[in-house]
C-alpha positions in Angstrom: 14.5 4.4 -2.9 15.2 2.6 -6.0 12.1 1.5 -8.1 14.2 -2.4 -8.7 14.7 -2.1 -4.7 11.4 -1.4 -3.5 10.3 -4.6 -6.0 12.5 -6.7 -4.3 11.6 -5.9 -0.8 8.1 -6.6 -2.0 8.7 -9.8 -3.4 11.4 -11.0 -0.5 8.5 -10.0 1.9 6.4 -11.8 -0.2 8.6 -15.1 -0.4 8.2 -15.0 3.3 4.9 -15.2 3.6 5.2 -18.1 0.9 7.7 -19.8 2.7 5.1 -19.9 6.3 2.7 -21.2 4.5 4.8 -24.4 3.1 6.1 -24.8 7.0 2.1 -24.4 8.0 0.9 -27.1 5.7 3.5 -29.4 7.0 1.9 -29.1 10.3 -1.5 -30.1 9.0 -3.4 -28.8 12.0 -7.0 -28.0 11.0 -6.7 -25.2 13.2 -4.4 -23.2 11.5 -6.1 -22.9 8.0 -7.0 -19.6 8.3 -3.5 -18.4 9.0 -2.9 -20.1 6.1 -5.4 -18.6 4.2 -4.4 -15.3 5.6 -0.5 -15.8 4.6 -1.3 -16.5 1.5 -3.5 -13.4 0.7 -0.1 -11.3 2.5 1.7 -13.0 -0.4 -0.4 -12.3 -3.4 -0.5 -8.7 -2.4 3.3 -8.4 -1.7 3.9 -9.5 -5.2 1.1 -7.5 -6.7 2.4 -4.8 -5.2 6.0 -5.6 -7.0 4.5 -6.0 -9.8 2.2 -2.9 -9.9 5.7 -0.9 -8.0 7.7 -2.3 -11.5 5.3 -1.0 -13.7 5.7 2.7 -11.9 1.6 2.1 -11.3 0.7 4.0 -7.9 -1.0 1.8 -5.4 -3.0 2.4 -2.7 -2.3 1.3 1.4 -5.3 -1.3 1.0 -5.0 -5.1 1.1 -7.9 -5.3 -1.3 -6.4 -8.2 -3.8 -9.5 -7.7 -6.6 -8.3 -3.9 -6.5 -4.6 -4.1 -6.9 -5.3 -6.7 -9.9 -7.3 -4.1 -11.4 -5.0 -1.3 -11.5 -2.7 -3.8 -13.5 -5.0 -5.1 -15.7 -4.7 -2.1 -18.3 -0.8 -3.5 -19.0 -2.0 -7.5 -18.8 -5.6 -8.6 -18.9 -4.3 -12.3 -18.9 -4.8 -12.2 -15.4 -8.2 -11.5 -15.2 -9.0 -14.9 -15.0 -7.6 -15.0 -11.4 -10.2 -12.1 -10.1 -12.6 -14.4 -8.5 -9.9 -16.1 -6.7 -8.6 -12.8 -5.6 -12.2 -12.0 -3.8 -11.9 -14.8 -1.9 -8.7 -14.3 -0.5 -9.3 -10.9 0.7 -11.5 -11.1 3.7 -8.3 -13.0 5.0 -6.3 -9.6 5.2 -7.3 -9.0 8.7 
């Protein structure tokens, strides 16, 4: 499969997950935050993994957000900032 492919199966899966959690919030059910919570970490790693899958960086199966930010940060350390945020989100994954 095509490198430009793969990306944008990542980052249509990716919209997706994006697009549940907008319908989620609309429902404002206290109940459902962690599904939100856990959408959103689906998303972020979908479109790290596009990014990363762009770059031609190999990736791991993992849904460890801190990690997959860390094997990009050698081509962009402006998102380094986001780390901590990342850690959060990844307890989410399952």
């Amino acid at each position: 499969m095509k490198t430009t492919e793969t990306v944008n199966e990542w980052a249509e899966k990716a919209e997706g997950d994006y697009e549940t959690v907008l319908d989620l919030k609309k429902k404002n059910k206290k109940c459902q935050q962690y599904i939100i919570a856990f959408h959103c970490q689906q998303c972020i790693e979908k479109y790290l993994k596009a990014i990363l899958t762009s770059y031609e960086i190999p990736f791991p199966k993992q849904h460890d957000l801190e990690q997959l930010l860390v094997l990009f940060l050698p081509k962009d350390i402006l998102l380094a900032p986001i780390r901590k945020q990342l850690k959060i989100l990844t307890p989410y994954a399952v």
